[in-house]
C-alpha positions in Angstrom: 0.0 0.0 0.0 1.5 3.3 -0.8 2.2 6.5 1.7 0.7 9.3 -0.2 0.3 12.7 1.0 -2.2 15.0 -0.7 -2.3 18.7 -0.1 -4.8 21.4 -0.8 -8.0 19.4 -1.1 -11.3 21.0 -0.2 -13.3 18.6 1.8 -16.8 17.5 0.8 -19.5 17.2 3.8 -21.9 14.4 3.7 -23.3 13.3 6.5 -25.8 15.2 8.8 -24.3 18.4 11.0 -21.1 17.7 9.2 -19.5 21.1 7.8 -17.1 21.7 5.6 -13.6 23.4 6.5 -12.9 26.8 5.4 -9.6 25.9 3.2 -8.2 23.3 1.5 -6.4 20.7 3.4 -3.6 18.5 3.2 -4.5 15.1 4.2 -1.4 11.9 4.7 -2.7 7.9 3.4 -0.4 5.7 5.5 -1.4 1.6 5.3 -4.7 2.5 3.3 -5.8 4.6 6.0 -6.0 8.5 6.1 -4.0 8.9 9.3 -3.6 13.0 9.6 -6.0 15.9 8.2 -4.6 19.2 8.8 -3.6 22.9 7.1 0.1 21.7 6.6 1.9 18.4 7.0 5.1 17.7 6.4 5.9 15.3 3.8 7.8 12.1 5.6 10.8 11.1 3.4 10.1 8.6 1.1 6.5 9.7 0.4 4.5 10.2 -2.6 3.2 13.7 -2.6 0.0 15.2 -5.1 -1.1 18.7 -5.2 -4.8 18.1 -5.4 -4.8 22.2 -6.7 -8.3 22.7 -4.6 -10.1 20.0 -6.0 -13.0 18.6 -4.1 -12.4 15.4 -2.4 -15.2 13.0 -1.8 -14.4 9.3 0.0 -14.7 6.6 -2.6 -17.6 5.6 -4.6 -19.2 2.4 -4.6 -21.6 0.0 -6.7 -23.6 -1.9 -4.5 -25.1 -4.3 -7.3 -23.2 -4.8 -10.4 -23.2 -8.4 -12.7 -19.6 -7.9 -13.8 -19.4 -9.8 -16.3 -22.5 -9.4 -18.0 -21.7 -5.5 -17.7 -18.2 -6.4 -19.3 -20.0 -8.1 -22.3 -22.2 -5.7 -22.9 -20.2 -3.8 -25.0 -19.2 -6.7 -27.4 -23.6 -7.5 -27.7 -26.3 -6.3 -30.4 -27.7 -3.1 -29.2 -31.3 -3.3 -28.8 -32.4 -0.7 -25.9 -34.0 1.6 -28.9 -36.1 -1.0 -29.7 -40.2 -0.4 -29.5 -41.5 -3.3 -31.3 -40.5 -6.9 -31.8 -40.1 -5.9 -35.5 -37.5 -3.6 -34.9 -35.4 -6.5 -33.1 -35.8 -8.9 -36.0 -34.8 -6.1 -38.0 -31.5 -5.4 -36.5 -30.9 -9.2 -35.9 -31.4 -10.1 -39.7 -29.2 -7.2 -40.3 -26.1 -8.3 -37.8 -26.1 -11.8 -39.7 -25.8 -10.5 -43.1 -22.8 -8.5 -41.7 -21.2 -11.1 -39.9 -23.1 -14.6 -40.9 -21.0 -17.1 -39.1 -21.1 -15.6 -35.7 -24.1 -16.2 -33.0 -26.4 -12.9 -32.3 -26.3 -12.3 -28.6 -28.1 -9.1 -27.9 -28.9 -6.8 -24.8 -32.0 -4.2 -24.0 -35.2 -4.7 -25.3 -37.8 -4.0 -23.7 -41.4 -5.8 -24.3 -43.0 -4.8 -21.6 -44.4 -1.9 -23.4 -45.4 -3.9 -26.0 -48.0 -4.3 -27.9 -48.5 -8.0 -28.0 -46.0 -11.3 -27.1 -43.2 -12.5 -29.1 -42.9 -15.9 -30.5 -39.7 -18.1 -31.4 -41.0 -18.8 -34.6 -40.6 -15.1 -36.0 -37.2 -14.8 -34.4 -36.6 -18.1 -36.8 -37.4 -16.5 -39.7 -35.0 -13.9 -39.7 -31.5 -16.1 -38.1 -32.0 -19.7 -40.0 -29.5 -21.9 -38.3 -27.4 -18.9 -36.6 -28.0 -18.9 -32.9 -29.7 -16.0 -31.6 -30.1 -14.9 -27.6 -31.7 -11.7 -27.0 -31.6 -11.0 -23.6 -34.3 -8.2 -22.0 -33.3 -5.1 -20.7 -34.2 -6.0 -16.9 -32.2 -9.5 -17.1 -34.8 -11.6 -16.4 -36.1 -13.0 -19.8 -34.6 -13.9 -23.0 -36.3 -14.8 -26.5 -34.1 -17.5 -28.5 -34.4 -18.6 -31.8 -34.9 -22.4 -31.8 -31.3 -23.1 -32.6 -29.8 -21.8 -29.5 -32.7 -23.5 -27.4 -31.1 -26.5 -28.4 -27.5 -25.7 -28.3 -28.8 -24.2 -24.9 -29.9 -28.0 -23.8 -33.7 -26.4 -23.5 -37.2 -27.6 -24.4 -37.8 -26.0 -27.7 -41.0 -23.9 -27.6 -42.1 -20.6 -29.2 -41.9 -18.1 -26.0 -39.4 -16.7 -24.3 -37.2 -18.0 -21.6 -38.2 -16.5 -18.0 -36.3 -15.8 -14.6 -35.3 -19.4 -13.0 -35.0 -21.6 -16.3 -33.2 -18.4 -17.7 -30.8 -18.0 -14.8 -29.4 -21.3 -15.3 -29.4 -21.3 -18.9 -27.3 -17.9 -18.4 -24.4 -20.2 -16.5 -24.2 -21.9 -20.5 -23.9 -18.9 -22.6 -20.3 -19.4 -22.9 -20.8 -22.4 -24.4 -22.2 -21.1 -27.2 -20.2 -17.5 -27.4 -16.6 -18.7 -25.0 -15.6 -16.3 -22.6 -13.4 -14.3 -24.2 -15.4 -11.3 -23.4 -15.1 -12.6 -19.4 -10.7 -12.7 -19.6 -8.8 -10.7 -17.2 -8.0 -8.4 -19.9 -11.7 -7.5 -20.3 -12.2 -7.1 -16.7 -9.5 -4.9 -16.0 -10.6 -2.7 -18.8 -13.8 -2.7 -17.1 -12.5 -2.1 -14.2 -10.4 0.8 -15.4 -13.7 2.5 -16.5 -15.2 2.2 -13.3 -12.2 4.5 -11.7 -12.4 6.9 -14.6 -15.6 8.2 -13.1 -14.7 7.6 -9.1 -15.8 3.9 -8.2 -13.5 2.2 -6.1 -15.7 -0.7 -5.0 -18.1 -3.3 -6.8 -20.5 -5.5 -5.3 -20.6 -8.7 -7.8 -23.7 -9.9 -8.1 -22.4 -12.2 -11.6 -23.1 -16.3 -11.8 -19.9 -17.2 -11.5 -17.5 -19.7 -10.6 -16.6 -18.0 -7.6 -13.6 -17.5 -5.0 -11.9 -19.6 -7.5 -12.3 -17.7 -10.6 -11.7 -14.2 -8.8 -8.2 -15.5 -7.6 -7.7 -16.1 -11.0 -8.6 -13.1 -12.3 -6.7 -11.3 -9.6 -3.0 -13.3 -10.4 -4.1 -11.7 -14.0 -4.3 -8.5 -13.6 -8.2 -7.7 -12.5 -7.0 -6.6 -9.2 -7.7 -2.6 -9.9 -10.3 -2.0 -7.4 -12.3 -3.7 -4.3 -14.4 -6.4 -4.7 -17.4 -8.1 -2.9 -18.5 -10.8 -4.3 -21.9 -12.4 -3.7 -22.8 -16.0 -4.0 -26.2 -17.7 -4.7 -28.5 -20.6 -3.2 -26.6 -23.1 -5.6 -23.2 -22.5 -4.2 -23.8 -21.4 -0.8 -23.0 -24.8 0.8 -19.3 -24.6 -1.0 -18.8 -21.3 0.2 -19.7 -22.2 3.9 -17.9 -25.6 3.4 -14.9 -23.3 2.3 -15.1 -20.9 5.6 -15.9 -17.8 4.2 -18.1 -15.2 6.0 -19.6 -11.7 4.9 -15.8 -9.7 4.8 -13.4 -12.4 4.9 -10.8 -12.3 2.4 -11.2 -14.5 -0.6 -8.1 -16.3 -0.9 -5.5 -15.2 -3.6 -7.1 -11.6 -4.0 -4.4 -9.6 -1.3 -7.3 -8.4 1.0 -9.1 -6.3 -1.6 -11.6 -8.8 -2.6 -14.0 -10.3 -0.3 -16.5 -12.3 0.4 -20.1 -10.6 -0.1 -23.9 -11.6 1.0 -25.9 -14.4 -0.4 -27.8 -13.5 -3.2 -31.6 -14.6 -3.2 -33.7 -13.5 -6.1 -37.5 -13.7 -4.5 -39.1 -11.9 -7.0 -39.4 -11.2 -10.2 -39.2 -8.2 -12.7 -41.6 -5.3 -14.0 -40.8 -5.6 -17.5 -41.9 -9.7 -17.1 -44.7 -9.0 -14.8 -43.3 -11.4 -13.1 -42.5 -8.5 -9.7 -44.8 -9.8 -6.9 -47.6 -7.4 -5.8 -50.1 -6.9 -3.5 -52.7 -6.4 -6.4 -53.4 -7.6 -9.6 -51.2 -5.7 -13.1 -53.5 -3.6 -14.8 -52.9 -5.8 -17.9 -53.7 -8.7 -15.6 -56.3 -10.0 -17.9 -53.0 -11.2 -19.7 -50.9 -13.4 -17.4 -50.8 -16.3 -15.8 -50.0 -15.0 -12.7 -51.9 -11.6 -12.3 -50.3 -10.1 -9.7 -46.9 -11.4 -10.4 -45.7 -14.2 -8.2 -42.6 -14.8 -5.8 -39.6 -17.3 -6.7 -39.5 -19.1 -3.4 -42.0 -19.8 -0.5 -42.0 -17.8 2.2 -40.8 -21.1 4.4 -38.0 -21.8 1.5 -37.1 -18.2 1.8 -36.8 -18.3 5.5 -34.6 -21.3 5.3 -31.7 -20.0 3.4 -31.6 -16.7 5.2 -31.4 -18.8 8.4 -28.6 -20.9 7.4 -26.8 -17.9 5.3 -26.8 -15.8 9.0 -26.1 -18.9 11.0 -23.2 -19.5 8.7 -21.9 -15.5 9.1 -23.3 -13.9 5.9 -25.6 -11.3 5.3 -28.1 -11.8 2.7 -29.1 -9.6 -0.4 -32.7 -10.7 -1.2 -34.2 -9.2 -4.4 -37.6 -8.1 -4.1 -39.1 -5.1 -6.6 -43.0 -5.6 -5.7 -44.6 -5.0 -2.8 -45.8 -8.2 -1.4 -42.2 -9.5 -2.2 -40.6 -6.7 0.1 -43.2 -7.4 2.7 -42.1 -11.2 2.9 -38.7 -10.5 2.6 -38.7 -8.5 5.9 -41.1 -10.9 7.2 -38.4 -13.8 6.9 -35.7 -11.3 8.1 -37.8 -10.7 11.0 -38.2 -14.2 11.8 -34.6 -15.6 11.4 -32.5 -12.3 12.8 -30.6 -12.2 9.3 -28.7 -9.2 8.1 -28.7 -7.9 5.3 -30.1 -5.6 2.2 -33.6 -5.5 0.5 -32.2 -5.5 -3.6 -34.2 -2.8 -5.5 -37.1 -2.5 -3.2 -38.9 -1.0 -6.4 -42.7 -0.8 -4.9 -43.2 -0.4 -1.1 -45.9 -0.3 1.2 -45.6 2.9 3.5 -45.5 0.4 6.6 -43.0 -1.7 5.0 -40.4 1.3 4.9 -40.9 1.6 8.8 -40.3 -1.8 9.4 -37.4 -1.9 6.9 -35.7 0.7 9.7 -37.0 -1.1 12.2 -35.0 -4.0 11.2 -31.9 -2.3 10.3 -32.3 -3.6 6.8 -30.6 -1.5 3.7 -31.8 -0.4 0.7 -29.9 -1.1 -2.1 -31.4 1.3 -4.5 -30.4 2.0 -8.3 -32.3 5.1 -8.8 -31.3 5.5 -12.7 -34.3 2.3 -13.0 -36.7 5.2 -12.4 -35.8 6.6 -16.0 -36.2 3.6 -17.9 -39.3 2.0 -16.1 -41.2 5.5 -15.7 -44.1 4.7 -18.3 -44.1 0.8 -17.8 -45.3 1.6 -14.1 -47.6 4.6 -15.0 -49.3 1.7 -16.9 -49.0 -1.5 -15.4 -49.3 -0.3 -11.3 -51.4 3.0 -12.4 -52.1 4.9 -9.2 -48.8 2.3 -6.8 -46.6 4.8 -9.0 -46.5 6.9 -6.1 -44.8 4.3 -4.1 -42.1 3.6 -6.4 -38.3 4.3 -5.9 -39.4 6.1 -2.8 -36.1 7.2 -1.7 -37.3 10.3 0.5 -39.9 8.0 2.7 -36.7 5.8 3.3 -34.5 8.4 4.3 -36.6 10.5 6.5 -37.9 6.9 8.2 -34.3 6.0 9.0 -33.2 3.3 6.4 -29.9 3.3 5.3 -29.8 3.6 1.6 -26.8 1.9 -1.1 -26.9 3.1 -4.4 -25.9 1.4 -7.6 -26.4 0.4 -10.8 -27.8 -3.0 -11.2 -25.8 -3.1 -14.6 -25.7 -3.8 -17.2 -29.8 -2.9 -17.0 -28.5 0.5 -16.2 -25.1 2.1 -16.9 -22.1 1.5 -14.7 -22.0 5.3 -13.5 -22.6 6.4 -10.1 -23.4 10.2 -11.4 -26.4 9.2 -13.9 -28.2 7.0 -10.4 -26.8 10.4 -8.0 -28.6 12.4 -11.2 -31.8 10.3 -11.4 -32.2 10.2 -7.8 -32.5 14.5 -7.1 -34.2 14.9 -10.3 -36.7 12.1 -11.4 -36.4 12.6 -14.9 -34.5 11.6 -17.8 -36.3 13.7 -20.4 -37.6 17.3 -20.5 -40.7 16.3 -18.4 -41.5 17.1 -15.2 -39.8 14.9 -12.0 -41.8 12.1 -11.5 -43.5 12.2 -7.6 -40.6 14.8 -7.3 -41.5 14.7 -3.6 -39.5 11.1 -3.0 -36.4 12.9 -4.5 -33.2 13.5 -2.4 -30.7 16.2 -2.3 -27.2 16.0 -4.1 -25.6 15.6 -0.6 -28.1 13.4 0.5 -27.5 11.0 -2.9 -24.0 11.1 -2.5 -23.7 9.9 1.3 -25.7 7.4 -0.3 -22.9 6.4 -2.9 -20.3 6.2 -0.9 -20.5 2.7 1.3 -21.5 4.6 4.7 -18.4 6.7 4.8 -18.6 10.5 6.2 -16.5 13.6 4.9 -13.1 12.5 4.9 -10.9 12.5 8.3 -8.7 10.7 10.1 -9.3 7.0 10.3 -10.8 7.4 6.7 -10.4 4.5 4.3 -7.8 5.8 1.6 -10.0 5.3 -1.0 -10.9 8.5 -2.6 -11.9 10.9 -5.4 -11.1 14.4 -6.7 -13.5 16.3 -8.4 -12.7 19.1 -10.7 -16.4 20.4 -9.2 -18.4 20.6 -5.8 -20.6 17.7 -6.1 -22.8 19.8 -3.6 -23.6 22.8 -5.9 -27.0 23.1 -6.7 -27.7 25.3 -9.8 -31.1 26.9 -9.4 -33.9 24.0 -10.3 -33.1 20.2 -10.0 -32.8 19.4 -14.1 -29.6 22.0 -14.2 -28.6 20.5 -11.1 -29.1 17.1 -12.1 -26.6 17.8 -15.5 -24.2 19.2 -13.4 -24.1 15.8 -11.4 -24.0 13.7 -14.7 -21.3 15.4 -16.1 -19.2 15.5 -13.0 -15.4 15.6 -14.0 -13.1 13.0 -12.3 -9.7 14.1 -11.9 -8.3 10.9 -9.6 -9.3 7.8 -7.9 -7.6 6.4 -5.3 -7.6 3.1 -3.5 -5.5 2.0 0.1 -3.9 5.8 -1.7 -2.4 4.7 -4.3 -3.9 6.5 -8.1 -5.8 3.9 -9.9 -7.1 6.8 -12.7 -5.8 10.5 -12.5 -5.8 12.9 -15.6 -4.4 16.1 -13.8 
């Protein structure tokens, strides 16, 4: 870990009744700590020294929910996010084989929810002949094949698309049909690299993966830029208790910086699938099979693995996006004492926020979902719209609140969700129920894995910003494009520069 000493920062204030300091500061990183903050310190001998110029200097960002490598793919799959009908998808799938006929489509984005009526497998056939094709939906939780990757796939051939648990393990195959080259160390780090361009020093992996093992590899390779916590899932808890690894234990081979995460449960479904699980029926409910959406595990099977994930020293991330899916995950949390997080929490009940404080359960909140599913939920949940992403009735009720991404669905940037979350809006419209917004301060406490304005016994994991994060610029939309375009002049981790471009 590198001795660094940084002078002339300006300090950003985050949490509550904190203040900022009237100059810039000089601060010293010693062990990955911040071990002095003061108006002048002397530079040891034999210590890397910075002149942050009056830059603003926020603690490190993190990502609390990330799928690494489907986010590192991502850029290497067909484009469909601007798609508004399924003809526009077999349009640009038709046109990606004539350019480049021997290769499988795998594509990323679309959205049916909004749809006008179901897709089949049988038009997708049409269009790719023998080339496999995987389109995979914008919220991760369906994808529509063509028949020839069904069966390279090792599915049941049909003429829908492939939904959450059959799709989840048919995900795990993928690079069976595409190899992983997209997935190499190489990739990551590039990834990774990107991440610190814009101030992330920590991801929470929430990727299908071969675990522990595959990180170590990853790490020896090169992929060792920033901090890692990776999650595991029902399928490969028992390995990871079997192996001794708790919520913050070092994974082995990774030098401290990666560690173990929560288990993963995914409850619930999505909106886009109307496959979320609500209180009440969809307002399309006339057209599923399961009109108020239904959950992925019984309350007794859910209770069951967050018992043996805390008895075993993990805390647990459960998805849950509707309402009656939030209300039994805090239910089983209640009952077996487990710690942990409340993934996306997308529809709530007002008493389910008090309860979520109650328990001491987070939010793990990706507030740049509110852009993309604004109209779905005006149309599908009608008047429940007003208790979606409510960030402010979380906040004022006590809940702690960790902001990411959930990408690839949304963008790996911390300043679009800190954007989306003060503003509500994505387009020149009006904020939507501007009243659950949150301020640029209170967004970026948010963003930052619990840590205050930066002091002694700081992590050394930090950020300077060519611009106060805190500066508000008349109404929220000017503010909000101040915060997405937030210049990031250096990222540090344990103080050593992982990005600077001063």
């Amino acid at each position: 870990m590198t001795s660094h000493l940084i002078r002339d920062a300006r300090l950003v204030p985050l949490a509550p009744g904190e203040e900022a300091p009237d100059r810039p500061l000089y601060l010293h990183v010693e062990r990955g700590v911040v071990s002095a903050v003061g108006p002048a310190l002397a530079r040891p001998d034999g210590v890397e020294e910075s002149d942050a110029e009056g830059r603003w200097l926020i603690p490190g960002m993190w990502d609390q929910h990330v799928h690494l490598a489907q986010w590192t793919l991502a850029s290497q799959r067909l484009d469909l996010g601007g798609a508004r009908s399924p003809e526009d998808v077999t349009r640009a799938v038709a046109e990606r084989i004539a350019e480049w006929p021997d290769h499988p489509v795998i594509g990323w984005g679309h959205r049916s929810g909004g749809w006008d009526r179901d897709v089949t497998v049988s038009e997708l056939d049409v269009v790719s002949g023998d080339t496999p094709v995987v389109l995979i939906s914008g919220d991760g939780h369906h994808a529509w094949l063509n028949t020839t990757a069904l069966m390279h796939l090792a599915m049941p051939v049909r003429d829908s698309v492939v939904r959450e648990a059959e799709w989840f393990a048919a995900y795990a195959r993928l690079s069976t049909l595409v190899g992983d080259d997209g997935t190499s160390p190489e990739a990551y780090r590039r990834t990774l690299e990107h991440a610190a361009s814009m101030g992330i020093v920590g991801i929470v992996d929430f990727e299908f993966s071969g675990g522990a093992r595959e990180w170590a590899e990853r790490w020896a390779a090169g992929a060792d830029l920033l901090k890692i916590r990776m999650a595991t899932y029902a399928d490969t808890l028992e390995e990871v208790i079997a192996a001794g690894l708790r919520t913050g234990h070092a994974l082995p081979g990774c030098g401290g910086r990666a560690t173990m995460g929560p288990l993963k449960i995914i409850s619930d479904g999505s909106l886009n699938t109307r496959t979320a699980w609500c209180c009440e029926p969809y307002a399309d409910a006339h057209r599923l099979e399961y009109p108020s959406g239904q959950p992925n595990l019984s309350g007794d099977e859910l209770r069951v693995l967050l018992a043996r994930a805390h008895e075993s020293g993990l805390e647990v991330a459960t998805h849950a996006i509707g309402d009656a899916a939030v209300a039994e995950a805090l239910a089983s949390y209640a009952a077996t004492g487990a710690r942990g997080s409340i993934e996306h929490a997308q529809m709530v009940g007002r008493d389910d926020v008090k309860r979520m404080a109650e328990l001491g359960i987070r939010a793990s909140i990706q507030p740049a979902h509110l852009l993309d599913d604004r109209d779905l939920t005006e149309k599908i949940w009608g008047d429940r719209s007003e208790r979606c992403f409510a960030f402010r009735w979380m906040l004022d009720d006590g809940v702690e609140l960790a902001m990411g991404s959930d990408a690839p669905v949304s963008a790996l940037d911390p300043w679009l969700a800190i954007a989306a979350a003060v503003h509500r809006s994505g387009d020149e419209r009006a904020p939507w129920h501007p009243a659950q917004s949150l301020t640029p301060r209170e967004a970026l406490a948010a963003s930052v894995d619990g840590q205050p304005m930066v002091q002694p016994g700081s992590r050394g994991d930090l950020v300077l910003l060519d611009r106060d994060p805190l500066e508000e610029s008349g109404d929220s939309a000017a503010t909000a494009e101040l915060l997405r375009t937030m210049p990031v002049a250096a990222t540090f981790v344990d103080g050593t520069a992982v990005h600077d471009v001063r």
